[in-house]
C-alpha positions as CSV (number, residue, x, y, z in Angstrom):
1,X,95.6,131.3,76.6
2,X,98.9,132.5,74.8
3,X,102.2,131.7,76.1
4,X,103.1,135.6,77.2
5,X,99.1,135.6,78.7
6,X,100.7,132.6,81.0
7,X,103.6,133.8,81.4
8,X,102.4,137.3,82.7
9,X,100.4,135.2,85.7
10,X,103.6,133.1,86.2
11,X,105.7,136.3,86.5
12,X,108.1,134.5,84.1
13,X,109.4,134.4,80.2
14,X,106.8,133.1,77.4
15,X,109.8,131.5,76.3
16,X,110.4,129.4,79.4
17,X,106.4,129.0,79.1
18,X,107.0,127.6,75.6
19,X,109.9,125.0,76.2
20,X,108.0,123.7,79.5
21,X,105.1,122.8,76.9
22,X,107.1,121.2,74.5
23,X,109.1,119.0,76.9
24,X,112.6,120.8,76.2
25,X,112.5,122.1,79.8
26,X,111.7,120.3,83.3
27,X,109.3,121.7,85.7
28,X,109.0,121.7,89.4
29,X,106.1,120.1,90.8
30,X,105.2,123.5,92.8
31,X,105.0,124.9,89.4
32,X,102.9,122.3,88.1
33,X,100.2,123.3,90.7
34,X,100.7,127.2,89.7
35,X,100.2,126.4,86.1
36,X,97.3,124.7,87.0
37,X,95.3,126.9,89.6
38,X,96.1,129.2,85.9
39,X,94.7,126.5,83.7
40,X,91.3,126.4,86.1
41,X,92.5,122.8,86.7
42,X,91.6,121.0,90.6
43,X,90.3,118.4,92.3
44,X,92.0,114.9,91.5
45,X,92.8,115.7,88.4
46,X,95.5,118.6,89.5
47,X,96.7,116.4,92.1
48,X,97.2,113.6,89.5
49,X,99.3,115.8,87.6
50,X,101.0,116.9,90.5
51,X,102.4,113.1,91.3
52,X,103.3,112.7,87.9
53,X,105.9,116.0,88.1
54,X,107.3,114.5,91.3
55,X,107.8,111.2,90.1
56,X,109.0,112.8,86.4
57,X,111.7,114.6,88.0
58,X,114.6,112.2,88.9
59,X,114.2,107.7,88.1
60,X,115.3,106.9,91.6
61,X,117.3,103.8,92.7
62,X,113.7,102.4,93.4
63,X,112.9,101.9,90.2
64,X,115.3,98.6,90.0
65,X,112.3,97.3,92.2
66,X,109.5,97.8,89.7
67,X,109.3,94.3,89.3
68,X,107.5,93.8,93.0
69,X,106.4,97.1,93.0
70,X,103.1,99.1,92.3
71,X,102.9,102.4,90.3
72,X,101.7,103.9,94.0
73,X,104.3,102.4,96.0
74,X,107.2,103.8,93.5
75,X,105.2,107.0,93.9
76,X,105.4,106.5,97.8
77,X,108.9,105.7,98.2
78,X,109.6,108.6,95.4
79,X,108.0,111.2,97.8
80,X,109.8,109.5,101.0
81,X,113.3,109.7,99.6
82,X,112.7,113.6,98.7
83,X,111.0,114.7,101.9
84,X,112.2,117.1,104.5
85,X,109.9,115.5,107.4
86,X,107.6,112.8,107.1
87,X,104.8,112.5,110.5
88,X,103.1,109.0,110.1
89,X,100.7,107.4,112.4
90,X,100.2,103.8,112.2
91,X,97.4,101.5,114.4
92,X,98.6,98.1,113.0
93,X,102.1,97.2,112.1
94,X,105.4,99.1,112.9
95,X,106.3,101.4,109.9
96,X,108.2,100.2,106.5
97,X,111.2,102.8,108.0
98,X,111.5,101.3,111.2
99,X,111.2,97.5,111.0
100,X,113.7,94.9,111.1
101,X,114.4,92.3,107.9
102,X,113.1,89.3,109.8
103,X,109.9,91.4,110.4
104,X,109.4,92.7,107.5
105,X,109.7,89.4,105.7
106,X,107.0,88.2,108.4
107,X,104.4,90.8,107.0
108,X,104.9,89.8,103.8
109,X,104.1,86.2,104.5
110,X,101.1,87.2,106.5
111,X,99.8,89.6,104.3
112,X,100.3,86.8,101.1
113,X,100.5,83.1,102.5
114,X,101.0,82.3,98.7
115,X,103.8,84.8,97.6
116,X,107.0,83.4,95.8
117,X,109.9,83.5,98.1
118,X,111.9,85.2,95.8
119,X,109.6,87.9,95.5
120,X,109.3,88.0,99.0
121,X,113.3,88.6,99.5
122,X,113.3,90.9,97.0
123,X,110.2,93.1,98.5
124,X,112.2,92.6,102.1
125,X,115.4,94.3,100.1
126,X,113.8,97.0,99.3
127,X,112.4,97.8,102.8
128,X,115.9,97.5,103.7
129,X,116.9,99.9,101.0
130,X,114.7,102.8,102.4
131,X,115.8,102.9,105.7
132,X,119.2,104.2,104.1
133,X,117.1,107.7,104.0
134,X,117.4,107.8,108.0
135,X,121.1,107.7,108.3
136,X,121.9,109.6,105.2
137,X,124.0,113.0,105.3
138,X,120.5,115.1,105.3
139,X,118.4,112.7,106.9
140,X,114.6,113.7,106.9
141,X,112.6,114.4,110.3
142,X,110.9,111.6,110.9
143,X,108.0,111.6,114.1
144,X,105.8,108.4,114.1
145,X,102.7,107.4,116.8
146,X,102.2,104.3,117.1
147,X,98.9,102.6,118.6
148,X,99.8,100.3,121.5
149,X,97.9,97.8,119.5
150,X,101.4,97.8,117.2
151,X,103.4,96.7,120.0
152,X,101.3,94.6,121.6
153,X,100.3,92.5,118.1
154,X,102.9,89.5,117.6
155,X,103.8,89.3,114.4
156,X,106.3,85.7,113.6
157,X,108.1,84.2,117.1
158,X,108.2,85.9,120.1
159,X,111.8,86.2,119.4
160,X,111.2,88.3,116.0
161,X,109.1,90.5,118.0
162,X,111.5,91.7,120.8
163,X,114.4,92.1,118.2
164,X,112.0,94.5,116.4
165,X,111.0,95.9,119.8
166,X,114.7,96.8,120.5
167,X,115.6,97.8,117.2
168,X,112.7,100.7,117.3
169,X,114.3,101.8,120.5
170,X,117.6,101.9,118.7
171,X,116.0,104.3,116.1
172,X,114.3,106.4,118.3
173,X,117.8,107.2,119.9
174,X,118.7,108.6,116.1
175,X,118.4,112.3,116.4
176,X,116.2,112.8,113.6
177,X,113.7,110.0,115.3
178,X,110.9,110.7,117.4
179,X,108.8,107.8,118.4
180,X,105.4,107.7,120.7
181,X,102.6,105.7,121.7
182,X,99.2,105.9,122.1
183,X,98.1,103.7,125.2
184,X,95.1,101.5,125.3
185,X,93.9,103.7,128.6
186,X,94.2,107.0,125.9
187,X,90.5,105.9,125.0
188,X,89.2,106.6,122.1
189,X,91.4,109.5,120.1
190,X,91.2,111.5,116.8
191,X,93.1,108.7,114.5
192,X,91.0,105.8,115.0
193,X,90.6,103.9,112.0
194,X,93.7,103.4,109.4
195,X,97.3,104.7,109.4
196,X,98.4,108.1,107.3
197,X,101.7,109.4,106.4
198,X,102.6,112.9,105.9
199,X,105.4,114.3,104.0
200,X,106.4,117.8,103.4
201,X,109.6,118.9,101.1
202,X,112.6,121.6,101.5
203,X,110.7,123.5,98.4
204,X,108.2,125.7,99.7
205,X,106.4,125.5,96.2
206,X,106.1,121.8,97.2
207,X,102.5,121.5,98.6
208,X,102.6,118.7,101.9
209,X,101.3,115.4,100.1
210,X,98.9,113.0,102.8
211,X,99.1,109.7,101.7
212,X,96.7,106.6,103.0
213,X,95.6,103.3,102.3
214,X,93.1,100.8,102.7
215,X,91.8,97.1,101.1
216,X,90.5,98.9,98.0
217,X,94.0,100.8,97.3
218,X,96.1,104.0,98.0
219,X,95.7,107.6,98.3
220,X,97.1,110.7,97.9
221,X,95.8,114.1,98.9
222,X,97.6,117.2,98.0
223,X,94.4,119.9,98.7
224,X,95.0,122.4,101.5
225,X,91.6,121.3,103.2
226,X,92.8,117.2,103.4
227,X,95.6,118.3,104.7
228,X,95.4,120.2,107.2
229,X,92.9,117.8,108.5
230,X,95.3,115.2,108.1
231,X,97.6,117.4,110.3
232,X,95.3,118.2,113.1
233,X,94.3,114.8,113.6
234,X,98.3,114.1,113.7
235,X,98.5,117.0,116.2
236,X,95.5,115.3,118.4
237,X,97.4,112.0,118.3
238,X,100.6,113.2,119.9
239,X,99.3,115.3,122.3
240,X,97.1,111.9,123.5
241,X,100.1,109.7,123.3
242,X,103.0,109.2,125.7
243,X,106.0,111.5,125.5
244,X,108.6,109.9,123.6
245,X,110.6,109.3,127.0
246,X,107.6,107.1,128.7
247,X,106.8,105.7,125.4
248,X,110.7,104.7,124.7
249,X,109.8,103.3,128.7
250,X,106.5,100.8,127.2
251,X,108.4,99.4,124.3
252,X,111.1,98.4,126.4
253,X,108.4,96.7,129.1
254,X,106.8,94.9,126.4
255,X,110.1,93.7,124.9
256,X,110.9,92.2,128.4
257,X,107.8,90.2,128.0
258,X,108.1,88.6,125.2
């Protein structure tokens, strides 16, 4: 295809066709995904290609990290710092955005027995770092479920535990913060099986990006299809779970327990 043949589809200039392909001019990653629908390019290919644009457009403060980081967590944390509203459901451990430094470092030391403290602090100052994103001047919308499991699973002293207990009911109270619970008694429910994160951007040529991970490694999902299966069982899981008021009521109850 000729650059005027693409640019005729794009409903734009063969010249701004031109300097995109020759790296003189940056590209959103919604245009990414038009060029490619264009190019007869899907699957996990497009959506690799995708990442890549969002990651290409801006090094973010992140990258100062990339010595305890992963190519898929930069890519994480690069979607989290430019999303409009993130929904997340998690079944085992209280999310990276909502967990306190002595927990956090508690995770880490489960997760790796073995890892070198230093790398350990400095994975710890990160997780610190993100949480900037929730008190920021144009904070994201952030709505998490949490399985009852995640409160209920001690993770270091009992005294680690309540202070991360009362410092999710701190950030629920953040207007931009809406935390619930899925109860034991909720049965079995649509999210069973591993935690998901959703993230959708101010750009409406940004396509919603489902991300997910497991023993064997990440995931990211940018088809319509995964997505809006993605968001149904999200939608499934908060109309199971306690309102926010009744769940803000459970944390606190298993906080006094401790």
């Amino acid at each position: 295809m000729t650059c005027e043949e693409v640019a005729r589809q794009l409903e734009c200039t063969a010249s701004r066709i031109s300097k995109i392909e020759g790296g003189r001019l940056g590209i959103r990653p919604g245009d990414v995904r038009e060029l490619l629908d264009i190019y007869k390019i899907s699957g996990a290919e497009a959506d690799r290609l995708v990442l890549l644009a969002r990651e290409a457009r801006k090094r973010g403060w992140w990258h100062v990290y990339n010595d305890v980081t992963s190519d898929a967590f930069r890519t994480f944390v690069g979607l989290e710092t430019e999303a409009s509203s993130i929904t997340s459901y998690e079944a085992h451990y209280i999310p990276g955005l909502l967990q306190t430094e002595d927990y956090a470092r508690e995770l880490f030391l489960a997760a790796r027995p073995t890892l070198d403290p230093e790398r350990v602090a400095r994975r710890t100052e990160l997780r610190m770092a993100r949480q900037q994103l929730l008190t920021q001047a144009s904070p994201p919308d952030l709505w998490v479920v949490l399985d009852e499991a995640v409160l209920r699973r001690r993770t270091g002293r009992p005294d680690v535990m309540r202070a991360q207990l009362e410092h999710l009911l701190l950030s629920g109270d953040l207007p931009n913060v809406t935390i619930q619970v899925v109860t034991f008694e909720a049965g079995f429910h649509y999210g069973m099986g591993s935690g998901f994160t959703i993230f959708q951007f101010p750009d409406p040529l940004d396509e919603s990006v489902a991300y997910t991970e497991n023993i064997a490694g990440a995931m990211f999902m940018e088809d319509k299809a995964e997505i809006s299966r993605y968001s149904m069982a999200f939608n499934h899981l908060r109309s199971a779970a306690l309102s926010d008021s009744r769940s803000k009521q459970l944390v606190s109850d298993v906080a006094r327990s401790l």
